[in-house]
C-alpha positions as a Python dict, from the first residue, in 0.01 Angstrom:
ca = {
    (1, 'X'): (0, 0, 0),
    (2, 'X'): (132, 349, -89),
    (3, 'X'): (192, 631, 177),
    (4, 'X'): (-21, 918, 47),
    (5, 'X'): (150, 1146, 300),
    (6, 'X'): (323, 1454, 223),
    (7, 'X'): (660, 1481, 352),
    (8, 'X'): (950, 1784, 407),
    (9, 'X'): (1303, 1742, 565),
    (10, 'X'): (1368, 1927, 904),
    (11, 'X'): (1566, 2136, 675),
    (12, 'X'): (1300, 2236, 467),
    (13, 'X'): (1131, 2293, 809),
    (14, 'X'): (1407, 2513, 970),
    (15, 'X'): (1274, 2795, 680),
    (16, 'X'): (947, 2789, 860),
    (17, 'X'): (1123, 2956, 1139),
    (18, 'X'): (1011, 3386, 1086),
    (19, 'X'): (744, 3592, 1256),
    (20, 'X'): (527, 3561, 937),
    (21, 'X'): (544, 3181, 854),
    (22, 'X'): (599, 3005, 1192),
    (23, 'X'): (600, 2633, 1199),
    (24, 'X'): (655, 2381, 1445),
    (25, 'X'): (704, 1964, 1455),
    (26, 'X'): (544, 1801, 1726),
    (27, 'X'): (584, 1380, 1696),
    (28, 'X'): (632, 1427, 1353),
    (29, 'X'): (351, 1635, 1209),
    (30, 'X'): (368, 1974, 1096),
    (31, 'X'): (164, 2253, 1226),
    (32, 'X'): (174, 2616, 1119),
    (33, 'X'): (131, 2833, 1411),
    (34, 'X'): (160, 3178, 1289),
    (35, 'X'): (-142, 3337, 1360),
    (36, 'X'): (-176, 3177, 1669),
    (37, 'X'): (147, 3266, 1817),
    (38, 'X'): (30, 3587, 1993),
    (39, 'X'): (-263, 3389, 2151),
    (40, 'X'): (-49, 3119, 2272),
    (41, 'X'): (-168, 3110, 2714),
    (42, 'X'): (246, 3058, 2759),
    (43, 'X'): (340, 3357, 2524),
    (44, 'X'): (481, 3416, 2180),
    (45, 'X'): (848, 3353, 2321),
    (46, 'X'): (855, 2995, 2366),
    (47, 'X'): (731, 2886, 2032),
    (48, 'X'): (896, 3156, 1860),
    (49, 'X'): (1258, 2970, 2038),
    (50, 'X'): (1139, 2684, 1888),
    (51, 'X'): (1003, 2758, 1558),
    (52, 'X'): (1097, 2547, 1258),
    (53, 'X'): (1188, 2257, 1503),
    (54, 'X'): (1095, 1928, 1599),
    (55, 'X'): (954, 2022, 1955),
    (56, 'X'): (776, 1754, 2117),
    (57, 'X'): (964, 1717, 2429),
    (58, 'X'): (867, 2048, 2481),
    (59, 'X'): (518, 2030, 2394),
    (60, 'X'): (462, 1753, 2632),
    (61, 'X'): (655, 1946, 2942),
    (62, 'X'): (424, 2220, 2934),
    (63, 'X'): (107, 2085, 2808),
    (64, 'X'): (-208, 1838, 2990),
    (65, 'X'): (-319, 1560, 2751),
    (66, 'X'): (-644, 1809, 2687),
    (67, 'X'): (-407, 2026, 2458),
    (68, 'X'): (-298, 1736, 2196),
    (69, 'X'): (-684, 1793, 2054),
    (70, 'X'): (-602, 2189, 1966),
    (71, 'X'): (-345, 2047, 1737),
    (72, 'X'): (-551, 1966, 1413),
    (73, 'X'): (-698, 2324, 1332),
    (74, 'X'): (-282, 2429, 1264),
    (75, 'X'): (-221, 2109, 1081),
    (76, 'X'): (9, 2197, 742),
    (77, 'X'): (-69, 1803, 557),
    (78, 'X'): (313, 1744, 640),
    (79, 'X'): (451, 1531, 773),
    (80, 'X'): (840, 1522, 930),
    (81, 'X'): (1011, 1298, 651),
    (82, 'X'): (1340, 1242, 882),
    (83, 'X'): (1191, 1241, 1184),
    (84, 'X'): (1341, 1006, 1496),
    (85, 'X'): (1302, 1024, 1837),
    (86, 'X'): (1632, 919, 2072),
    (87, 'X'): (1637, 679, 2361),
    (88, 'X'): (1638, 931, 2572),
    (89, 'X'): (1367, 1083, 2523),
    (90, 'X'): (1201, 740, 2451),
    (91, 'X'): (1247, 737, 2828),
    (92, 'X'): (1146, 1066, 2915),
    (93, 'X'): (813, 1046, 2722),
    (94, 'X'): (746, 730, 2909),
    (95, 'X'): (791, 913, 3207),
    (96, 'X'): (577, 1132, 3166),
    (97, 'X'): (294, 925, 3067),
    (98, 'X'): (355, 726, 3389),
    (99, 'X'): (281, 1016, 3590),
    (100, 'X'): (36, 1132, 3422),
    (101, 'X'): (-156, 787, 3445),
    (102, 'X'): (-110, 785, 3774),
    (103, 'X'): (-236, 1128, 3831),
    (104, 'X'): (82, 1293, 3987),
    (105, 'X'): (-10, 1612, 3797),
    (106, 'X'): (-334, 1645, 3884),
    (107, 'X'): (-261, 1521, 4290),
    (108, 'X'): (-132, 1835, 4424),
    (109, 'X'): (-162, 1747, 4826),
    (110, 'X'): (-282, 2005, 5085),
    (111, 'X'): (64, 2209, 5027),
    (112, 'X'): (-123, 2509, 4886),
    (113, 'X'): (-358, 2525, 5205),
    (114, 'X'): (-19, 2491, 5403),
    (115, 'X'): (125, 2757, 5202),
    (116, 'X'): (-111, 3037, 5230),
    (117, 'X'): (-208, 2977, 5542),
    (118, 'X'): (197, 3001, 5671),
    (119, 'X'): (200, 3321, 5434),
    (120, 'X'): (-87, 3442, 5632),
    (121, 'X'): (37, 3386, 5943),
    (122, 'X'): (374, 3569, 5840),
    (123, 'X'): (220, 3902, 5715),
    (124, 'X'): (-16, 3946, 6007),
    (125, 'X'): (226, 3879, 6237),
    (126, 'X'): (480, 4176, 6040),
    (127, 'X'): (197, 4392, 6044),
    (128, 'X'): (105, 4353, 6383),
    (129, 'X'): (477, 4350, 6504),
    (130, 'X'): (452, 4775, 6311),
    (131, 'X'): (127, 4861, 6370),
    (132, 'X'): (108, 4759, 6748),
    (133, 'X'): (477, 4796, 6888),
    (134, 'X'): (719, 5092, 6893),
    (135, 'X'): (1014, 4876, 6946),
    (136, 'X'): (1290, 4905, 6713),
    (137, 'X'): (1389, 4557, 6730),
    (138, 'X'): (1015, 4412, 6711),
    (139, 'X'): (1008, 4613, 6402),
    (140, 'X'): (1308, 4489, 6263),
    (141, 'X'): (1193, 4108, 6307),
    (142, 'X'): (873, 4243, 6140),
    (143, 'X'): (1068, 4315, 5831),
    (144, 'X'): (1238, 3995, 5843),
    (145, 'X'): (903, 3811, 5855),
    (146, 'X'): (778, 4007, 5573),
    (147, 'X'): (1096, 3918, 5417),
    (148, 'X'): (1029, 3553, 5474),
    (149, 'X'): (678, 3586, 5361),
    (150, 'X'): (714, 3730, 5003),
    (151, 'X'): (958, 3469, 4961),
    (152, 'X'): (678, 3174, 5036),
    (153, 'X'): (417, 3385, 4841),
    (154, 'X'): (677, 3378, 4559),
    (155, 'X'): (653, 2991, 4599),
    (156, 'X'): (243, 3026, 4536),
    (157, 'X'): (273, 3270, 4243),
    (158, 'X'): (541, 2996, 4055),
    (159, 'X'): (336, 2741, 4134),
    (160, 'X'): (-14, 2918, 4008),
    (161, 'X'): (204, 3021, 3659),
    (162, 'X'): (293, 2649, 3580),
    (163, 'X'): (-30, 2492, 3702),
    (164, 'X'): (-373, 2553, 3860),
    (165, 'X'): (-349, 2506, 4236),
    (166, 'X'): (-728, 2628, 4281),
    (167, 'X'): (-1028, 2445, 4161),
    (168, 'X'): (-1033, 2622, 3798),
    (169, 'X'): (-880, 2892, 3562),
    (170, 'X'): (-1058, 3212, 3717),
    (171, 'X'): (-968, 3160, 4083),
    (172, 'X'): (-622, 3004, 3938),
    (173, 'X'): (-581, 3384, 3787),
    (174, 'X'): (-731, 3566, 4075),
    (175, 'X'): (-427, 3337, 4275),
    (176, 'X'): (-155, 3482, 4030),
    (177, 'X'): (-265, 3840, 4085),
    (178, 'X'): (-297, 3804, 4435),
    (179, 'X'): (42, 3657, 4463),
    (180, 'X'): (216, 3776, 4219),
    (181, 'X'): (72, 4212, 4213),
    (182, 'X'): (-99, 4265, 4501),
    (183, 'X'): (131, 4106, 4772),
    (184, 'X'): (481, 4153, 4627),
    (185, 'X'): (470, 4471, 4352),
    (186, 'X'): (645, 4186, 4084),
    (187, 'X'): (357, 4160, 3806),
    (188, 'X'): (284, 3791, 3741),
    (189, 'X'): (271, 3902, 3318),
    (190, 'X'): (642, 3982, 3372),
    (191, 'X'): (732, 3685, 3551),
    (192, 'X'): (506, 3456, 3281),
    (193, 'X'): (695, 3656, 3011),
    (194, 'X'): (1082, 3538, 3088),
    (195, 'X'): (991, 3264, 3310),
    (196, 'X'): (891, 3097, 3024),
    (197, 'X'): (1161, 3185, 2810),
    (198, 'X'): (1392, 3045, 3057),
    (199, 'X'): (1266, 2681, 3072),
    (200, 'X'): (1265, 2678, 2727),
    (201, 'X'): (1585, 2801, 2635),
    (202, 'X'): (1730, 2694, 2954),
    (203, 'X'): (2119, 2855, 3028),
    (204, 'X'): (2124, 3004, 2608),
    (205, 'X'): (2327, 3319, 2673),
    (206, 'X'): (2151, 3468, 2425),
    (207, 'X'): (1815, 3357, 2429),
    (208, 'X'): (1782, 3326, 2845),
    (209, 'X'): (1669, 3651, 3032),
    (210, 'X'): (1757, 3473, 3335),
    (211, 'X'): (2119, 3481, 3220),
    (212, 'X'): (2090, 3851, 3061),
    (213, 'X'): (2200, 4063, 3359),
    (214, 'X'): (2436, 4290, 3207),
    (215, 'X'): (2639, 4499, 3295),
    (216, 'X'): (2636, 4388, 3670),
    (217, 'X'): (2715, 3999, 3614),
    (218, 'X'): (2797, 3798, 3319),
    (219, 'X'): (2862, 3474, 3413),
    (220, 'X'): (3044, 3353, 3073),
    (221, 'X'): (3339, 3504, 2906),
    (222, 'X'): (3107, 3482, 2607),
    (223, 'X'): (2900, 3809, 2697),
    (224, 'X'): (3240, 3973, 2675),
    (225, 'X'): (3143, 3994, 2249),
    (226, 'X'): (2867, 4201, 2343),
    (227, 'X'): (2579, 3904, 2269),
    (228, 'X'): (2254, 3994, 2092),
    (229, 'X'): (1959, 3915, 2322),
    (230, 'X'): (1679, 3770, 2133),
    (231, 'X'): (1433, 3780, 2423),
    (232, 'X'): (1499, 4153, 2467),
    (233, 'X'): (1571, 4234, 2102),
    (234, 'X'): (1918, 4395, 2139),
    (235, 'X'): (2245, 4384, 2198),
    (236, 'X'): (2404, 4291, 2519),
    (237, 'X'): (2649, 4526, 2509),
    (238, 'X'): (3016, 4455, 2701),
    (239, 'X'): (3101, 4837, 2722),
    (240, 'X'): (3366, 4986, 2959),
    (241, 'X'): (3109, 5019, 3263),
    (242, 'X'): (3039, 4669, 3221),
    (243, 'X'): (3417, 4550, 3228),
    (244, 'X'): (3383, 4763, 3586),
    (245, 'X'): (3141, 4592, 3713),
    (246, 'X'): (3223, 4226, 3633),
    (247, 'X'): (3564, 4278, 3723),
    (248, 'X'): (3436, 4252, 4092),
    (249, 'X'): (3134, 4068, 4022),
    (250, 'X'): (3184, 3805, 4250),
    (251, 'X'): (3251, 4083, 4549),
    (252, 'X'): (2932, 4291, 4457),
    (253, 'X'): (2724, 3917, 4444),
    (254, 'X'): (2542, 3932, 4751),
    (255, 'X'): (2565, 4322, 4771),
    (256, 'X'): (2313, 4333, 4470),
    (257, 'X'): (2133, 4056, 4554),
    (258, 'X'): (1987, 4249, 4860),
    (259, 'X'): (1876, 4522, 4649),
    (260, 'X'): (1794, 4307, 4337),
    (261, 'X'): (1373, 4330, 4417),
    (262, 'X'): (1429, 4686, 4304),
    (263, 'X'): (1537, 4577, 3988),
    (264, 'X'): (1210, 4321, 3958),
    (265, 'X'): (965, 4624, 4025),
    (266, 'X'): (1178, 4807, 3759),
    (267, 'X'): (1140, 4525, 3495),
    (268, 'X'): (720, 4531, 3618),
    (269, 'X'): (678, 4850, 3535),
    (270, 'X'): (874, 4849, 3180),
    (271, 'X'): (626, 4577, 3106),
    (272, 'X'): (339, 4676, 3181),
    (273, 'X'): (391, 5033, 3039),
    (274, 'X'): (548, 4918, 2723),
    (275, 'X'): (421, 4879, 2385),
    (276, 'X'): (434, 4494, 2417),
    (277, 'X'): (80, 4358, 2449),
    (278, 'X'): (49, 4172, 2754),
    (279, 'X'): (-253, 3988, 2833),
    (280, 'X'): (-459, 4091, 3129),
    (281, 'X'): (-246, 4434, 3166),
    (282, 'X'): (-522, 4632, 3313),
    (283, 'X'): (-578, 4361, 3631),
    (284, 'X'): (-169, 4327, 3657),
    (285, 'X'): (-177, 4761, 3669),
    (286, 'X'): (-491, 4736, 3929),
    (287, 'X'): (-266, 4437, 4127),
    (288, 'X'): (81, 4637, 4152),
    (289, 'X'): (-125, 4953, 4245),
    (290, 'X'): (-267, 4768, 4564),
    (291, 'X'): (86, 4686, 4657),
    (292, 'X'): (187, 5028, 4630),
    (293, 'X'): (-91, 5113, 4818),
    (294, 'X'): (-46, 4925, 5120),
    (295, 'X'): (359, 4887, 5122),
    (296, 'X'): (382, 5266, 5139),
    (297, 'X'): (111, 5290, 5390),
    (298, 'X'): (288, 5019, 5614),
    (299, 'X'): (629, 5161, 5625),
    (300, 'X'): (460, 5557, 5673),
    (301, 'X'): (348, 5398, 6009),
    (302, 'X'): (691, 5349, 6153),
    (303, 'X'): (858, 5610, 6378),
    (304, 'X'): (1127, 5781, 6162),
    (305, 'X'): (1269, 5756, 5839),
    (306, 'X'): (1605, 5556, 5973),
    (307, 'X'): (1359, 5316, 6048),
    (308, 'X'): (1181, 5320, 5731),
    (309, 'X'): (1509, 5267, 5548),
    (310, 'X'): (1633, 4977, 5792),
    (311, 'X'): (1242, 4785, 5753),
    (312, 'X'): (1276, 4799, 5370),
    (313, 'X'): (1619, 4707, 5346),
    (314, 'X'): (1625, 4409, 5562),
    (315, 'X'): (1285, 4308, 5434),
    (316, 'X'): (1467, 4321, 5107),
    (317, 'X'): (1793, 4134, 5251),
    (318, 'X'): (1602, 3837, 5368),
    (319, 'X'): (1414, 3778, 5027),
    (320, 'X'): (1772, 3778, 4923),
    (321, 'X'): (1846, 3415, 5017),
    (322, 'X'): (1584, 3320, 4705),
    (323, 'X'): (1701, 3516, 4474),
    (324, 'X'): (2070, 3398, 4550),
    (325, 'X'): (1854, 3078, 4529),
    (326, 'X'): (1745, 3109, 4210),
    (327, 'X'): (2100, 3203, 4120),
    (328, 'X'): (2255, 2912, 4231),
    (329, 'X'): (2083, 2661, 4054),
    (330, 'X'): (2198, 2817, 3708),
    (331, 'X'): (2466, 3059, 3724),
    (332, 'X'): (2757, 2780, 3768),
    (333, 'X'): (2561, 2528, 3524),
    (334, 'X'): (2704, 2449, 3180),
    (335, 'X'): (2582, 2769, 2928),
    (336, 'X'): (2583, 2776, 2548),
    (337, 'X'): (2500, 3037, 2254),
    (338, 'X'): (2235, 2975, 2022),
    (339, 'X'): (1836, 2891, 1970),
    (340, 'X'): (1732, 2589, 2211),
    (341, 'X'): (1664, 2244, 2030),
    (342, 'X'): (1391, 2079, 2046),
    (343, 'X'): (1535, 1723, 2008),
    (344, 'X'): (1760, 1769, 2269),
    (345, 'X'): (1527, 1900, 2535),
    (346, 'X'): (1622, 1666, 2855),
    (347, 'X'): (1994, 1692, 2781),
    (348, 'X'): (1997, 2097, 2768),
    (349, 'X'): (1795, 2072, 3110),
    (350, 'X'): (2024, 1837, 3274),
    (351, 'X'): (2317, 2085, 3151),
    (352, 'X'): (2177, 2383, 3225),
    (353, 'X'): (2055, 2334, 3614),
    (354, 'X'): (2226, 2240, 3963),
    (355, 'X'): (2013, 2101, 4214),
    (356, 'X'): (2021, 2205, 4602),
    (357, 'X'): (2051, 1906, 4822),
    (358, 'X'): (1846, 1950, 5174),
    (359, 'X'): (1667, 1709, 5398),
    (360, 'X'): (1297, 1704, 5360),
    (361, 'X'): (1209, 1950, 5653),
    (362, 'X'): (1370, 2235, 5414),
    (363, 'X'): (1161, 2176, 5143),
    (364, 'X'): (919, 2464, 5226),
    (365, 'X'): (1209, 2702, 5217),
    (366, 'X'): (1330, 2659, 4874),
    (367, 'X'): (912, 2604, 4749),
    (368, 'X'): (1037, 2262, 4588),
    (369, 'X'): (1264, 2403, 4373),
    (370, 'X'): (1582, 2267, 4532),
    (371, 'X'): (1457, 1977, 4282),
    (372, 'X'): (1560, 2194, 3996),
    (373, 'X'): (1576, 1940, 3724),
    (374, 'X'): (1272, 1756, 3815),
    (375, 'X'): (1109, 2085, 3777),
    (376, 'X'): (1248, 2150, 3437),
    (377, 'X'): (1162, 1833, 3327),
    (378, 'X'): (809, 1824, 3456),
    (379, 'X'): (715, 2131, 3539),
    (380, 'X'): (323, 2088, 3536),
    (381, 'X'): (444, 1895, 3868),
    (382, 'X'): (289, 1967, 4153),
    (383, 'X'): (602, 2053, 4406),
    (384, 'X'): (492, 1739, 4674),
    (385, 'X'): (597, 1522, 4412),
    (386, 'X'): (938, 1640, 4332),
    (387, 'X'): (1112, 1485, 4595),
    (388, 'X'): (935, 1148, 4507),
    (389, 'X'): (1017, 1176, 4160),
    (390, 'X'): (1390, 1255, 4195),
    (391, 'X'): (1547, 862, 4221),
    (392, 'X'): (1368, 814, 3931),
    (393, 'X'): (1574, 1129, 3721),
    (394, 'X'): (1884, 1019, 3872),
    (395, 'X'): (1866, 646, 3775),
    (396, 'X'): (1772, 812, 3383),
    (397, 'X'): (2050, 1070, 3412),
    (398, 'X'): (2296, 781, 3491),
    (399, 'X'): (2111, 564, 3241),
    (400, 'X'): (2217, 794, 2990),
    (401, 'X'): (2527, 912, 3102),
    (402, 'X'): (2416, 1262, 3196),
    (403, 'X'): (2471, 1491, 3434),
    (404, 'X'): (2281, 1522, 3740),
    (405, 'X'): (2435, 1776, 4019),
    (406, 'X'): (2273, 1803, 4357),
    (407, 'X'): (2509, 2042, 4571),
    (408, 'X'): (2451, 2154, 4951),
    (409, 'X'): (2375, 2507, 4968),
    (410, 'X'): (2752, 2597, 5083),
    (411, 'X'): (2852, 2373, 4769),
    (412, 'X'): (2630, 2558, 4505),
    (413, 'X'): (2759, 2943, 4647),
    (414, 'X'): (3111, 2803, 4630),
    (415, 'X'): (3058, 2687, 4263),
    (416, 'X'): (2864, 3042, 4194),
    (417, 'X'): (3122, 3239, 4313),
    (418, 'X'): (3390, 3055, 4097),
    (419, 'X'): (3202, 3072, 3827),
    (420, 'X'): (3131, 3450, 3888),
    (421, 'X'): (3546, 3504, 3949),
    (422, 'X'): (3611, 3312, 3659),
    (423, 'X'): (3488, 3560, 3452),
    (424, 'X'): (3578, 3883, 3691),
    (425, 'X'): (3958, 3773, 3623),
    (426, 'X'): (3962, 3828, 3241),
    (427, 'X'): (3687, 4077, 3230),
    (428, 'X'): (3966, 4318, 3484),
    (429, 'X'): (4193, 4232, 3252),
    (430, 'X'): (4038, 4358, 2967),
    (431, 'X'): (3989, 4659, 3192),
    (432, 'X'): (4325, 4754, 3286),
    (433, 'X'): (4426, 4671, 2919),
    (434, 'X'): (4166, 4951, 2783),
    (435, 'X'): (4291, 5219, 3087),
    (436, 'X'): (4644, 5115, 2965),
    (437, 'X'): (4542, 5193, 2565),
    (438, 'X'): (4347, 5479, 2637),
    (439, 'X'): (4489, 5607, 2958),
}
């Protein structure tokens, strides 16, 4: 019997790859997403990193089984004449249907009750510890708790962005605003926006935001050619201030990470006011205007302005430790240059993160994702299950002769601030060899 199929190469396919004919592979089939793009719920970015590939790794990460029947409508009649699929992710596909037979993504425990109720408990007691006390130092543990607090509400709003932790899309939403505006100023259409981008293009230089933090850090020698950011749309550009700056990067680390929530609101507020359409902008406005409601309110309350400054800057200080957090598990991991690959989707995540070992009564602190890899593999997972899940990573990493790195905390700052000196040491000498040339 003939095969009346129609058939292109993945070279043919790697054409379909511009903002006006955008095409995608997913197990072999064609589909031609490019009116559909700026719909996509996960954003333009992530197919648009992907387009003209074979992505179905990546289609299955991010998507529930009700999402393979939205597929049809884009269908092209094409099929993906060289199309294979590699032991590995053989193995990671089975994977994933095993959990989701056995309803791991669905089963998310009574973590989120646990959460907010915790978060609750930490922002009445800050704003009791201002409101009812004059004492400097109950004020200062105030801050601290309020600290502690946006970090577990940061937890909530991840969670909420990757999957629904209420009972259906609307409250899921109302969850993310909460979260994500009202309680912490960071708008959750920012964080959507490069979160995104960063799973899929996990540790590209160029195609990363989470990587893109110019000219303060630059954790590869590679950002020294002055990189073009495809997320941001221009050039990452190694200038003279720059070479300052990373020349003591790894002494200004922790310095900036104190202050680096000012840099979040920053990023919220270029969003939101841009020209970029961003769905639900009105809400996210509405949400960061409560938070600079009541913030401003709370600090007004306290006694003088030394105190004011201390409150935010410690609050600020202990929501530190996440984003160092968030740091660690990518900053010393193995980078590249260059669009993410579809067909090589576990390996790039295996690369690209460092897990943070920690016995189980830690897990709330780091919001599950000490697992790091798990939760770039799967990360429709509900955190309870990470833990469970990661034997079953390691035995596939080894399986396949991959890397899997799980560091203590101590371990993954020590590899950080290597990687971070690494750099400084030929970025100051590029320095002192452009104050030697130009005096």
């Amino acid at each position: 019997m003939s095969d009346d199929k129609k058939y292109i190469t993945a070279e043919e396919l790697k054409k379909h790859d511009k903002p006006d004919d955008l095409w995608i592979s997913i197990q072999g089939k064609c589909y031609n997403v490019t009116d559909w793009v700026e719909e996509h719920p996960g954003g333009d970015i992530p197919i648009r990193s992907l387009a003209g590939q074979e992505a179905t790794d990546a289609f299955i990460a991010f998507h529930p089984g009700s999402a393979w029947k939205y597929l049809d409508k884009f269908f092209t009649g094409y099929h993906l004449k060289d199309y294979e699929v590699t032991d590995v992710s053989k193995d990671y596909r089975k994977l994933c249907s095993e959990f989701s037979k056995a309803g791991m993504f669905e089963k998310k425990g009574h973590g989120v009750i646990y959460s907010f109720c915790f978060v609750a408990l930490l922002m009445s007691s800050s704003f009791c510890g201002v409101l009812l006390s004059k004492n400097f130092l109950v004020h200062m543990v105030s801050a601290a708790l309020l600290g502690l607090a946006w970090m577990q509400i940061s937890y909530l709003g991840h969670d909420s962005g990757h999957y629904m932790i209420m009972t259906n899309r609307g409250f899921n939403k109302l969850a993310q605003i909460l979260t994500g505006n009202c309680l912490t100023g960071i708008s959750i259409a920012w964080w959507k926006w490069t979160h995104n981008a960063h799973h899929v293009a996990c540790n590209s230089l160029d195609h990363d935001p989470d990587l893109q933090h110019l000219p303060v850090f630059a954790v590869s020698t590679k950002f020294f050619k002055s990189l073009r950011s495809s997320f941001y749309g221009r050039e990452l550009t190694f200038d003279s201030l720059a070479k300052f700056f990373v020349s003591y990067q790894h002494f200004t680390y922790y310095p900036i990470m104190c202050v680096a929530r000012v840099n979040l609101f920053v990023q919220t507020f270029l969003l939101l006011f841009s020209t970029r359409k961003v769905p639900d902008r009105a809400l996210n406005i509405l949400g960061i205007l409560v938070f600079w409601t009541w913030f401003p309110l709370l600090i007004s309350t306290l006694p003088n302005w030394t105190e004011r400054f201390l409150f935010v800057l410690l609050s600020f200080c202990v929501t530190s430790l996440q984003h160092i957090q968030f740091t660690l598990n990518h900053f010393a991991a193995d980078v590249y240059v260059g669009q993410p690959e579809g067909n090589d989707w576990f390996e790039k995540q295996t690369s690209g993160t460092i897990d943070i070992a920690c016995s189980s009564w830690m897990d709330w602190f780091y919001g599950g994702l000490q697992f790091q890899l798990e939760h770039h593999l799967f990360p429709r997972l509900p955190r309870c299950h990470l833990r469970k899940v990661s034997p079953i990573v390691q035995d596939l990493c080894k399986k396949h002769k991959l890397p899997y790195r799980s560091l203590s905390f101590y371990e993954a700052n020590v590899w950080t601030l290597r990687t971070l000196k690494t750099a400084a040491i030929q970025a100051r000498g590029l320095l002192w060899e452009a104050v030697n040339t130009h005096g």
